[in-house]
N, C-alpha and C positions, 0 to 999 in steps of 0.2 A: 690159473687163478693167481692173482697178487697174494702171495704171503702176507702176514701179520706183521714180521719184523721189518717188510718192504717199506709197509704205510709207517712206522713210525720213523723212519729215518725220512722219508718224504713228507712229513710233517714238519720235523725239526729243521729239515731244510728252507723249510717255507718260512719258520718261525724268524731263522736266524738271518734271512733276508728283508723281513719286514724291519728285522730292529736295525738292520744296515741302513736300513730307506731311513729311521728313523733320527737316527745317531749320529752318523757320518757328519751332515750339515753342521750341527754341531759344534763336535769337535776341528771339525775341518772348516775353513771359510774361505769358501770357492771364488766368491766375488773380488775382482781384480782391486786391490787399494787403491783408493785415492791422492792424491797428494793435496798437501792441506796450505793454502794459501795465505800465508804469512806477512803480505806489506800490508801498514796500519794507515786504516782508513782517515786517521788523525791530520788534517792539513798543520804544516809546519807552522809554529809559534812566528808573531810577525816583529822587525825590528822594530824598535824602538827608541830613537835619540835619547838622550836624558837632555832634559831642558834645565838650566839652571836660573831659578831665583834669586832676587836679589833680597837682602834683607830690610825688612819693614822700617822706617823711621818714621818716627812721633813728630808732626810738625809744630814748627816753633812757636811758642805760644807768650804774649807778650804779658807781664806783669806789668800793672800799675800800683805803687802803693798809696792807697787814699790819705788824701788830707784831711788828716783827723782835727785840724784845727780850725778848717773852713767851714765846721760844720758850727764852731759856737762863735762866727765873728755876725757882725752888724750886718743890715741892709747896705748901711752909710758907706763899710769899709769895702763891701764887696764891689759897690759902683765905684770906690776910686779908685780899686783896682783893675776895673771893665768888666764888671761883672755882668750875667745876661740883662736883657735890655727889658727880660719880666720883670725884673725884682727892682730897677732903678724908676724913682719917678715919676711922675708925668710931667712934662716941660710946657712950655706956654706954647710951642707949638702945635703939643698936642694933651688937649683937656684930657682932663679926667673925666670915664663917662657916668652920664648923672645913672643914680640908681632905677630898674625900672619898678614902674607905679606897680606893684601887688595884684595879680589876677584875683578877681573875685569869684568865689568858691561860690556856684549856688547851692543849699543844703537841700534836698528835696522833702518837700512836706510830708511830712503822716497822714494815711489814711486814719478815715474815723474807726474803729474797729464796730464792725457789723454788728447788728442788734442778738443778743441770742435766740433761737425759735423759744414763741410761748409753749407754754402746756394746755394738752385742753380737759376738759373736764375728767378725762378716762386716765389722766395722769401720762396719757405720750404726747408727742411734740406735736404740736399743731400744723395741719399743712394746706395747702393751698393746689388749686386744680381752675384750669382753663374751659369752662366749655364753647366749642367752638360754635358747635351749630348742634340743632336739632331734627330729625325725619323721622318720617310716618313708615317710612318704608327701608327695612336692613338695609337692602341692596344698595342706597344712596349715601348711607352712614357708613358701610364699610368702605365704597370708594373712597371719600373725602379720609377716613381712616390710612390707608393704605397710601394714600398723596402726602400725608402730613409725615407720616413715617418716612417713607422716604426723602422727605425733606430736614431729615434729620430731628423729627421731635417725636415725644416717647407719646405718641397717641395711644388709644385705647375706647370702646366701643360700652357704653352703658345701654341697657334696656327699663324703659320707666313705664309710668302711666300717666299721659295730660288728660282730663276733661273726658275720660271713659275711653280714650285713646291709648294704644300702645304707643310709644316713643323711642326711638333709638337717637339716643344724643352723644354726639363723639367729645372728650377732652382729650385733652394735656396735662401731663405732669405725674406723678405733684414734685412741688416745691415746698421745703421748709418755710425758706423766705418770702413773703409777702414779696419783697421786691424783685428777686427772682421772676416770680409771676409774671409779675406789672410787664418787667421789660420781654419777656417772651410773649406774652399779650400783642403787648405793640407790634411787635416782627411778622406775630401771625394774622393781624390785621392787614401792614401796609404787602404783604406776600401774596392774601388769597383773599383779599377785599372783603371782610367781613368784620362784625362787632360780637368778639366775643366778652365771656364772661367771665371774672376772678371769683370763685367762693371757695368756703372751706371744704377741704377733701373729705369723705366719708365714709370708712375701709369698708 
């Protein structure tokens, strides 16, 4: 049988091998060195001539000094002198041109300023309505409704009573101005061949 003191020295040796496995690497570095590659990747600076400039000159700039005297002589003095051929008379050869005749400005007239809307009894402005046409039957009043609107006028569809008859009578408008009316009257006549009517509007 394996003694006691056997196993601990075969322990310790086992120990003292691991920590070799461990250690050595280490302190020791087995891996062959590299050698380390030194020339700079830098391409060489390029020459350069030096160019030389010349230095700048101001170019020559001519002075005149004005005639401070020609400024207070005559028409007379400057033509004996040959002065420009604007300032010297007109010779018989060549007239002096007649002045021309004044363009006439037409001023344009003022309108009349528009009448203001009356009042009517309820104390607001009085107004006016078109009716175009009248029918027995919606259906016909809404058509002619719907034609007028899209012809650009602010139609709209009344329900009344003629003679124990239901009515549906289509206008226009309203308008403040009576005259307003009148002339939308006319347009809606010579457009859809018909004679309508101006009366007062009735909210």
């Amino acid at each position: 049988m394996i003694s006691e003191r056997f196993k601990q020295r075969l322990v310790g040796i086992i120990v003292l091998a691991a920590l070799a496995i461990v250690f050595v690497p280490v302190f020791f570095n087995l891996e062959p060195s590299v050698p380390i590659d030194e020339t700079s990747q830098i391409p060489p600076a390029p020459e350069v001539e030096p160019v030389t400039i010349a230095e700048p000159e101001p170019p020559p700039v001519e002075y005149r000094v004005p005639d401070h005297e020609a400024a207070f002589r005559l028409d007379s003095d400057l033509a004996a002198q040959g002065g420009d051929a604007k300032t010297q008379p007109p010779t018989a050869t060549q007239p002096a041109k007649a002045p021309q005749a004044q363009e006439r400005v037409e001023t344009p007239t003022k309108k009349a300023p528009e009448a203001a809307p009356a009042l009517a009894a309820t104390g607001l402005p009085e107004s006016w309505v078109i009716q175009v046409a009248s029918f027995r039957e919606a259906s016909a009043a809404e058509q002619l409704n719907v034609k007028l609107q899209n012809g650009g006028h602010k139609a709209f569809v009344r329900q009344g009573v003629s003679g124990g008859h239901a009515v549906h009578r289509v206008y226009v408008g309203p308008h403040v101005l009576r005259k307003n009316a009148d002339e939308e009257k006319a347009r809606i006549d010579a457009a859809y061949k018909v004679k309508s009517l101006v009366m007062r509007f009735e909210p």
